[in-house]
C-alpha positions as CSV (number, residue, x, y, z in Angstrom):
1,X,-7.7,-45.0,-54.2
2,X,-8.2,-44.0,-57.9
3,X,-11.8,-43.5,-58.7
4,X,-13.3,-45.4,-61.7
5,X,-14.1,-43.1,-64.4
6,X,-10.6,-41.4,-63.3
7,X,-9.5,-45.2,-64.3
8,X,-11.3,-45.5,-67.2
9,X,-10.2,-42.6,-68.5
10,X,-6.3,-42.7,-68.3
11,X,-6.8,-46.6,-69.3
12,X,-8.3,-45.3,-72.5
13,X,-5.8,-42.5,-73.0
14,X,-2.9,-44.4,-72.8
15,X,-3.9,-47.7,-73.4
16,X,-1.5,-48.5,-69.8
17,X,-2.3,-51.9,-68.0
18,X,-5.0,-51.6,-65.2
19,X,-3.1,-51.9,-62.5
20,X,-0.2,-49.5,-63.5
21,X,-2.7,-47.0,-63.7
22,X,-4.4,-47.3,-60.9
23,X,-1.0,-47.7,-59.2
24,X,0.0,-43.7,-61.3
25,X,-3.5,-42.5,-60.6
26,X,-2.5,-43.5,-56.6
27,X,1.0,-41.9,-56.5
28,X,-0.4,-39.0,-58.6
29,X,-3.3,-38.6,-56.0
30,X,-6.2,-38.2,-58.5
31,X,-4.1,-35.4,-60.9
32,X,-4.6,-37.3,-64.6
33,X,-2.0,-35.3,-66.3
34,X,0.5,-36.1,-63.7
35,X,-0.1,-40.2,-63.4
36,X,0.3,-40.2,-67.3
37,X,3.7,-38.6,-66.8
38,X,4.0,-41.3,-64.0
39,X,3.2,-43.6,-66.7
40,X,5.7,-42.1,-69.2
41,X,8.2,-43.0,-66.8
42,X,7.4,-46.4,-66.1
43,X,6.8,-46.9,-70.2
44,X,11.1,-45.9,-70.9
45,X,11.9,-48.4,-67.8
46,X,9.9,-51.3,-68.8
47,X,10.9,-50.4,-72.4
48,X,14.6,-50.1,-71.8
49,X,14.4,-53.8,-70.0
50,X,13.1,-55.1,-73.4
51,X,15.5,-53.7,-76.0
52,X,18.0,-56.7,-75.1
53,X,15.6,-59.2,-76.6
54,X,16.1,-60.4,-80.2
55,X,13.6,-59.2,-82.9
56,X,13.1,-62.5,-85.6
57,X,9.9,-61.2,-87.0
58,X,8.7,-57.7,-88.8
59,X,7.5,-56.9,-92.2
60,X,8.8,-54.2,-94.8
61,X,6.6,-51.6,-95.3
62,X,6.3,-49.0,-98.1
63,X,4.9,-45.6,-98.9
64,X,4.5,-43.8,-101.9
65,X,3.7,-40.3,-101.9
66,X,0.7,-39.1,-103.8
67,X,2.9,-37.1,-106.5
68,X,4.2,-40.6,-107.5
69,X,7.9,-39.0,-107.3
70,X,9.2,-39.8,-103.5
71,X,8.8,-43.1,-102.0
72,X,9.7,-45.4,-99.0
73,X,10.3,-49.0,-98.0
74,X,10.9,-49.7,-94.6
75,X,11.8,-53.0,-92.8
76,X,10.8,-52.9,-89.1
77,X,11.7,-55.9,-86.5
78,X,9.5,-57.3,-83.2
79,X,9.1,-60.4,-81.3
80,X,6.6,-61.8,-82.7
81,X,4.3,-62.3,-85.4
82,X,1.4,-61.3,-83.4
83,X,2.7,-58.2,-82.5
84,X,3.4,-58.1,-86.5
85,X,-0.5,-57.9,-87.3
86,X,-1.5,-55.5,-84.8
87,X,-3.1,-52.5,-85.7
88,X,-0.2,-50.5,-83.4
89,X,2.6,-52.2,-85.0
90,X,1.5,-51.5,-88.4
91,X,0.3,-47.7,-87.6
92,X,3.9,-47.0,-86.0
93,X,5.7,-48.6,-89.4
94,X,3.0,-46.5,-91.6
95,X,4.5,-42.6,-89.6
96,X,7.9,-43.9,-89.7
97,X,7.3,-44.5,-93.7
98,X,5.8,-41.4,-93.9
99,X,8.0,-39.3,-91.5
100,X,10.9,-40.7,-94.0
101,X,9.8,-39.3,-96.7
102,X,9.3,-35.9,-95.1
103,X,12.7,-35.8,-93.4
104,X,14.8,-37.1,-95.6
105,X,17.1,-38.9,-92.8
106,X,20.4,-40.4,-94.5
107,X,21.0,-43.2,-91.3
108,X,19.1,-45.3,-89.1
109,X,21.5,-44.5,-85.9
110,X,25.0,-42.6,-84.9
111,X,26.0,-45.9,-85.1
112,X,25.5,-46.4,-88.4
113,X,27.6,-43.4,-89.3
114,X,30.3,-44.6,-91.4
115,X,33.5,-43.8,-89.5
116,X,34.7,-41.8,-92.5
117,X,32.0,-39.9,-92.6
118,X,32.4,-38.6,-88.8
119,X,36.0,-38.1,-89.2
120,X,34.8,-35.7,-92.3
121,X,32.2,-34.0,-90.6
122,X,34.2,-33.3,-87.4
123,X,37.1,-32.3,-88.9
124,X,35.3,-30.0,-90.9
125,X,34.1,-28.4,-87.8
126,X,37.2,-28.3,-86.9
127,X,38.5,-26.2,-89.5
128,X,35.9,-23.7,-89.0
129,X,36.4,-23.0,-85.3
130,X,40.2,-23.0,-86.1
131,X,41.0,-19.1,-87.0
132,X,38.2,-18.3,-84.7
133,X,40.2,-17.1,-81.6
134,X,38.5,-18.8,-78.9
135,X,39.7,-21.5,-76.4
136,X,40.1,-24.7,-77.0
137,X,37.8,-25.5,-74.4
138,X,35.0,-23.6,-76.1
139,X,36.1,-24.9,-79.4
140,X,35.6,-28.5,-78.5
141,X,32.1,-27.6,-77.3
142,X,30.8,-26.1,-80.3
143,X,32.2,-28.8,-82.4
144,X,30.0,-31.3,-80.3
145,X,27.4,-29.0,-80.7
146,X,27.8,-29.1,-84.4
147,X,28.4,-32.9,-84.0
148,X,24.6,-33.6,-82.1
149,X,23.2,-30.9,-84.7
150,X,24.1,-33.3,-87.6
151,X,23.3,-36.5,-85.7
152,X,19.4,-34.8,-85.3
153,X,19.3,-33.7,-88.6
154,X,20.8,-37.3,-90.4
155,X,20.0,-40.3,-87.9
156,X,16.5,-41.2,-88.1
157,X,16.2,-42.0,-84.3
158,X,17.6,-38.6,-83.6
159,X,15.3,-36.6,-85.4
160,X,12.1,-34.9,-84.2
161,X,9.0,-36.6,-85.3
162,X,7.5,-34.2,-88.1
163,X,4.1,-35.2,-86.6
164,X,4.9,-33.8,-83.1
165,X,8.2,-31.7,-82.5
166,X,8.2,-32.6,-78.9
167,X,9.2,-36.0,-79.6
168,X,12.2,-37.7,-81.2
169,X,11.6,-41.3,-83.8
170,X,13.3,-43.2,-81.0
171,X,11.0,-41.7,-78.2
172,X,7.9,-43.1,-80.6
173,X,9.6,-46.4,-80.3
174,X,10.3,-46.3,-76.9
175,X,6.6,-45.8,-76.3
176,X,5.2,-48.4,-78.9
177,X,7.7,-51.1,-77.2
178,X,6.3,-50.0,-73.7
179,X,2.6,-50.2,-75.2
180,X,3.0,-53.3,-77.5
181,X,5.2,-54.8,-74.6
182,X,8.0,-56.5,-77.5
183,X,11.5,-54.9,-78.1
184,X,10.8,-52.8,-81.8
185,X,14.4,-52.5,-84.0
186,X,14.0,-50.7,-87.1
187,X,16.7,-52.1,-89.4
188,X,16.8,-50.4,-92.1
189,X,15.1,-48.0,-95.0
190,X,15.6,-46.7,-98.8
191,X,14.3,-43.5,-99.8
192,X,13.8,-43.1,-103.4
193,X,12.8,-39.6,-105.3
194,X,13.0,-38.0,-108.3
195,X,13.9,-34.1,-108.3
């Protein structure tokens, strides 16, 4: 059994139900750093349950750089409007704003990849692994690699959050649906600057 403060302290580090972390604390016997990765786990499963649910309400969000010459607008989807109005809800729109303007992504998701655009990009790859003498087995996995390269570097979900390398935009979502407990879709952005 989890003692209290040992409670009270992954409660207010991860902001976790109660009884899942006294349940992580359990399986973790006592170790902190391993019930949180406990909880981790059980965030992405409860999460993944939730992202068949339909998102009616959201707001659009903005930023505006302080030099006045690269801005954002950002329209963001949940459940429902009190999940809208939440200080979370609005803090995750705010670094997906501001992580926009710093990465520059060009889509939301592969998915939203025109298909003429892929068929450019990979045959592009193509062309440059063609007088290069290796297999076509090795071929077709550098192409892929090149492929997932500029999926991380375009799609918005793909890309590492510029706040903290070690996670990607759809793992901050993942965790704020886990958290906020309401499937999170973000539909779409504009970036605007002027060079």
């Amino acid at each position: 059994m989890a003692n209290i403060d040992q409670l009270k302290q992954l409660r207010e580090e991860t902001s976790a139900p109660i009884k899942d972390c006294a349940k992580a604390l359990d399986e973790a016997n006592g170790d902190i750093p391993k019930a949180k990765e406990i909880l981790r786990k059980l965030g992405k499963i409860l999460a993944e349950k939730k992202t068949e649910r339909e998102v009616k309400e959201g707001i659009i969000d903005s930023y505006l750089h302080s030099n006045k010459k690269v801005g954002v607008i950002l329209e963001i989807r949940c459940e429902s409007d009190f999940v809208t109005k939440s200080e979370d809800f609005q803090n995750l729109s705010h670094e997906i704003c501001l992580h926009i303007t710093a990465a520059n992504p060009l889509f939301v998701s592969e998915q939203d990849i025109p298909k003429e655009i892929q068929e450019k990009e990979k045959a592009m790859y193509t062309e440059q692994m063609a007088n290069s003498g290796k297999n076509k087995k090795i071929m077709d996995q550098i192409i892929e690699g090149k492929w997932i390269k500029y999926k991380q570097e375009t799609c918005l979900l793909e890309q590492n959050w510029v706040k903290d390398d070690t996670k990607k935009i759809k793992d901050l979502l993942t965790e704020s649906i886990a958290k906020l407990g309401e499937n999170i879709v973000i539909r779409g952005f504009k970036r605007l600057s002027i060079r």
